[in-house]
C-alpha positions in Angstrom: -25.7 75.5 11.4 -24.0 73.3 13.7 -27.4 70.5 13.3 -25.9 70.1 9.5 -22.5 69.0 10.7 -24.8 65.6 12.4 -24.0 62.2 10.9 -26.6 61.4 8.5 -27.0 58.1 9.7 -31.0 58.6 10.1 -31.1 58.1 6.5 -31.1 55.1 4.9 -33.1 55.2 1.5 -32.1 57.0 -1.6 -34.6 59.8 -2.6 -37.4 58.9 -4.8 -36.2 61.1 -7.4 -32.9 59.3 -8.2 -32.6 57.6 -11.4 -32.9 53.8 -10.7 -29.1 53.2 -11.6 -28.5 56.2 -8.9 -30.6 54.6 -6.4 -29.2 50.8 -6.9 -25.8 53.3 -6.5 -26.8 54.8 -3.4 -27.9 51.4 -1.8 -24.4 49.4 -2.5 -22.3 52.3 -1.3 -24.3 53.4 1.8 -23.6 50.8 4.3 -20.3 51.5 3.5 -20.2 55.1 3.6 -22.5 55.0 7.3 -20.3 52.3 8.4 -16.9 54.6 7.9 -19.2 57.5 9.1 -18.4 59.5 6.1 -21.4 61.1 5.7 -22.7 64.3 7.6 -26.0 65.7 6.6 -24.8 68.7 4.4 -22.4 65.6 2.4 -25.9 64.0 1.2 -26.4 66.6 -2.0 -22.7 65.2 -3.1 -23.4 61.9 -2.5 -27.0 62.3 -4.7 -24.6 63.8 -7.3 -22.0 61.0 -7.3 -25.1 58.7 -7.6 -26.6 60.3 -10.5 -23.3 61.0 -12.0 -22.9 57.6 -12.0 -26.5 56.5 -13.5 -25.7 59.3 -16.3 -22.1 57.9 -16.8 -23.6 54.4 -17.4 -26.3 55.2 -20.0 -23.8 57.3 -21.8 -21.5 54.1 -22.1 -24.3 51.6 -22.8 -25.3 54.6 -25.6 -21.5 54.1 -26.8 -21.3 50.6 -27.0 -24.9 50.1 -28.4 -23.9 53.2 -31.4 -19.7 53.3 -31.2 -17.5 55.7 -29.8 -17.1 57.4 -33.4 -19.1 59.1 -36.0 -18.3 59.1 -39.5 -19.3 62.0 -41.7 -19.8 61.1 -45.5 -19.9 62.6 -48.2 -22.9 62.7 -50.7 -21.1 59.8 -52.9 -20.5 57.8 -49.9 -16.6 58.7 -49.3 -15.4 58.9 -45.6 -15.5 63.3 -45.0 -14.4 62.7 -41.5 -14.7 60.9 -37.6 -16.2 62.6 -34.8 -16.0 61.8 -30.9 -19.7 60.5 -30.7 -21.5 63.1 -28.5 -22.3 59.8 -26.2 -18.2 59.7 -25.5 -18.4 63.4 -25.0 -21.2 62.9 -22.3 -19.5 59.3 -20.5 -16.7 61.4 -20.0 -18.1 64.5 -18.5 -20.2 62.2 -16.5 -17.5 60.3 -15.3 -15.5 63.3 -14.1 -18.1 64.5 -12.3 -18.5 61.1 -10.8 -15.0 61.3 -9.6 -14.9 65.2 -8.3 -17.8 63.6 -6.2 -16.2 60.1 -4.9 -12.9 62.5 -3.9 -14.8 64.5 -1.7 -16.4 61.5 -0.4 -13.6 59.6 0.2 -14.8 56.7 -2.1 -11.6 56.9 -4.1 -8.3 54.7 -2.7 -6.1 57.9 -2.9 -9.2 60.0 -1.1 -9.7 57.4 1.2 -7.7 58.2 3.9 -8.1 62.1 3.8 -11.6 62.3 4.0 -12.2 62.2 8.5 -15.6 60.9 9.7 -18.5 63.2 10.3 -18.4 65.0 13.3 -20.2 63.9 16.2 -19.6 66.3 18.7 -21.7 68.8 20.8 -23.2 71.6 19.0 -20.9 74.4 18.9 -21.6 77.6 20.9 -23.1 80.6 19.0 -19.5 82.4 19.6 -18.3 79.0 17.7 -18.1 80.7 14.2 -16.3 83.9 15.0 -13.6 82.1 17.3 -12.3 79.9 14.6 -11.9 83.2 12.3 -10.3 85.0 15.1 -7.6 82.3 14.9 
């Protein structure tokens, strides 16, 4: 259990299975995040999901922009029934949230920033480790 807590600085490349978008992601902010020590190895799952939040969040907007934010219902003679949130909006914005539950627990926001502590890079804890802390 302890061996999870290691910095993950060992890796370096994104996983193959990453949307391009998340991989070009995952390249920009890695330096960064190995640099800051931000990363342990059990951190890597959230920072795949911040990376494919953000490759999801993208094509959503680019869906947006390319068909508007807003779909309008007609009638059969033509006349405006009513305007819907296009399900593209819908998606950007789940997307995006997601992308921000996962750059707050990696410190990538400026308010997270300073909360987040590097990865720790101490000795492997005893066996005992586990049931001492819930002792305290």
């Amino acid at each position: 259990m302890a061996q999870d807590r290691k910095p993950a600085e060992a890796v370096t490349a994104p996983p193959e299975w990453l949307l391009p978008e998340a991989r070009a992601e995952w390249v920009r902010c890695w330096d960064e995040l190995a640099r800051l020590e931000r990363l342990s190895v059990v951190d890597l799952k959230v920072f795949e999901g911040y990376c494919m939040s953000y490759a999801r969040w993208r094509e959503a907007e680019a869906a947006v922009d390319r068909d508007g934010g807003v779909v309008i219902l007609r009638t059969d003679k033509g006349e405006v029934r009513s305007l819907t949130a296009s399900p593209w909006a819908g998606l950007a914005l789940k997307y995006l949230t997601a992308m921000k539950a996962c750059a707050v627990e990696l410190g990538l926001s400026p308010a997270s920033r300073g909360r987040v502590k590097p990865a720790d890079k101490a000795k492997p804890a005893g066996v005992l480790q586990p049931f001492i802390k819930l002792a305290r």
